[in-house]
C-alpha positions in Angstrom: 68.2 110.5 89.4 70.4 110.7 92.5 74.4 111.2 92.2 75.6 107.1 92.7 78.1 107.0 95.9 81.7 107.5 95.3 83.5 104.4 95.8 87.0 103.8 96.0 88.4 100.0 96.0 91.4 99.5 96.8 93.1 95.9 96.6 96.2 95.4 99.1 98.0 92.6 96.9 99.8 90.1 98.6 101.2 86.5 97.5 98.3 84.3 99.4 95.7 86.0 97.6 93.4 83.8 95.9 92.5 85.3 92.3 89.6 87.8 92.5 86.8 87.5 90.4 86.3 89.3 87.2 83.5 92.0 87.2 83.9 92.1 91.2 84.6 96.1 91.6 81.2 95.8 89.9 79.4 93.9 91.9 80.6 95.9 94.7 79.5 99.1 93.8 75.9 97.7 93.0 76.0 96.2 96.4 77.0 99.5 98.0 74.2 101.6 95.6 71.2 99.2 96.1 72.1 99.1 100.6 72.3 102.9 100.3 69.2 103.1 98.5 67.4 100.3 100.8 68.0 102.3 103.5 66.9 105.6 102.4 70.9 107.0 102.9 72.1 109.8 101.0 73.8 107.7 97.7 76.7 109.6 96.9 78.4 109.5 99.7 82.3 108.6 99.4 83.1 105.1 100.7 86.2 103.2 100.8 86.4 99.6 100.1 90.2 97.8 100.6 90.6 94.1 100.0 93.4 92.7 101.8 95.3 89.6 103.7 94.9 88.3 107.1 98.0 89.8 108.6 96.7 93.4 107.0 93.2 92.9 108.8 94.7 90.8 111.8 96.7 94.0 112.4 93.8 96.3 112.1 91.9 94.8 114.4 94.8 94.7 117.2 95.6 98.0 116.9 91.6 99.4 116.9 89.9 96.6 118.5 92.6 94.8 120.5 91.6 91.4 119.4 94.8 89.8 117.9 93.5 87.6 115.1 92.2 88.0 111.5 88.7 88.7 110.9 86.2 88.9 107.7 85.4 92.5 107.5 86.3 95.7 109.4 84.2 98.6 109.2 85.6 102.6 110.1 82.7 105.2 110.1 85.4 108.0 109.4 82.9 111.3 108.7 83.5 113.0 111.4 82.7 117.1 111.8 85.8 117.4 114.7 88.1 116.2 112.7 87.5 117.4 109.5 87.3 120.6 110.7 90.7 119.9 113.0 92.6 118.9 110.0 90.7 120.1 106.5 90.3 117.7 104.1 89.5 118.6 100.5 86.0 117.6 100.2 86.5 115.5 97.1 89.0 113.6 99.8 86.6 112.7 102.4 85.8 109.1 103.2 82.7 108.8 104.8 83.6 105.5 105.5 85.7 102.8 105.2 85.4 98.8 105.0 88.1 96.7 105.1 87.4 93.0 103.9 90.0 90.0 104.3 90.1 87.9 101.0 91.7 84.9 102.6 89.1 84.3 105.4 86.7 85.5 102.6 88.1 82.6 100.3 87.5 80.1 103.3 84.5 81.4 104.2 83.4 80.8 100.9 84.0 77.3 100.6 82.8 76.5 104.4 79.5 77.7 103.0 79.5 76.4 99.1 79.4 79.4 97.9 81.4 81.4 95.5 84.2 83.9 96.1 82.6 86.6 94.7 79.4 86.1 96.9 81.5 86.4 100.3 83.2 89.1 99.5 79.7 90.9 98.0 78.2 89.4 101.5 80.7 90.6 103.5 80.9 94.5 102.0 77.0 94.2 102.7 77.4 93.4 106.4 80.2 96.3 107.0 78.0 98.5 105.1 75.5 97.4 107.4 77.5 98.1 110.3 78.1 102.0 109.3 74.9 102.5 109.2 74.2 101.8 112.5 73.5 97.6 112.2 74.9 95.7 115.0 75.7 91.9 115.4 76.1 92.0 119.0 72.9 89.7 120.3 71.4 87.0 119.0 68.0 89.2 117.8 70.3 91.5 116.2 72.2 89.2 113.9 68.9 87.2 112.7 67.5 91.2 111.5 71.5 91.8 109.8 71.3 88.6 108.2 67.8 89.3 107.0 68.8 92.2 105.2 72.2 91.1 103.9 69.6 88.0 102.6 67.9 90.9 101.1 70.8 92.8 99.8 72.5 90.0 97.9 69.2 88.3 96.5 68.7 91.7 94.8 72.2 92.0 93.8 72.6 88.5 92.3 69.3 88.6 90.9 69.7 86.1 88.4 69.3 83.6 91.4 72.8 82.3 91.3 73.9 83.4 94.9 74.0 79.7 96.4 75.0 81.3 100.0 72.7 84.1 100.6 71.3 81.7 102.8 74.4 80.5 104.7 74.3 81.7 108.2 
């Protein structure tokens, strides 16, 4: 049985927040196993997931995308041989990668498309998960294929049927 990935969630607290769910580190993890596994990656590989606010994501994406405004979900491929070998890491360090989800435009997102909060931010890990691994949104043929595997992704990890927006486009 393979090693599960390493996955380290990290929640930026702020007062806007909107209360995350209860089992949601959970449901993360599962997402992140059964997209690793889907795809035929390596499963234990370290990943970073950080739930923040809008200004926290907003300034991300200024400062590495230079678009000045909040977004869902921010995703840093980080393993990279030249610089690890520039500045050593400990291995058990390493961040492969790194997705970085807003939980307020999560929390409206959610509600614009009836669906739970839980289920965005589950949706939204998917899609930056997607995105490391080489996924792009870009066209319109290209976001019909992501969609169809975050569809996938989330039936499989709400299997009990109760994910009212894997649908929502």
């Amino acid at each position: 049985m393979a090693k599960p990935p390493s996955v380290r969630i990290t929640v930026l607290k702020s007062p806007p927040f909107p209360p995350l769910p209860k089992g949601l580190k959970g449901k993360l993890k599962r997402a992140i196993e059964l997209v690793l596994s889907g795809e035929k990656q390596l499963a234990n590989i370290p990943l970073s997931i950080v739930l923040c606010d809008d200004a926290t994501i907003r300034n991300l994406n200024r400062r590495f995308l230079n678009h000045d405004y909040p977004t869902d979900v921010l995703s840093f491929l980080l393993a990279d041989d030249r610089l690890s070998s520039e500045h050593p890491v400990p291995l058990e360090e390493r961040v492969w990668g790194e997705i970085i989800v807003s939980v307020e435009t999560a929390h409206r997102q959610a509600r614009r498309y009836r669906q739970t909060l839980e289920e965005e931010l589950v949706r939204l890990t998917v899609h930056g998960l997607l995105h490391l691994l080489g996924y792009d949104d870009a066209t319109p043929e290209q976001r019909r294929k992501m969609r169809r595997k975050e569809r996938f992704y989330l039936r499989q990890v709400f299997a009990r049927g109760d994910c009212g927006g894997c649908d929502a486009e």
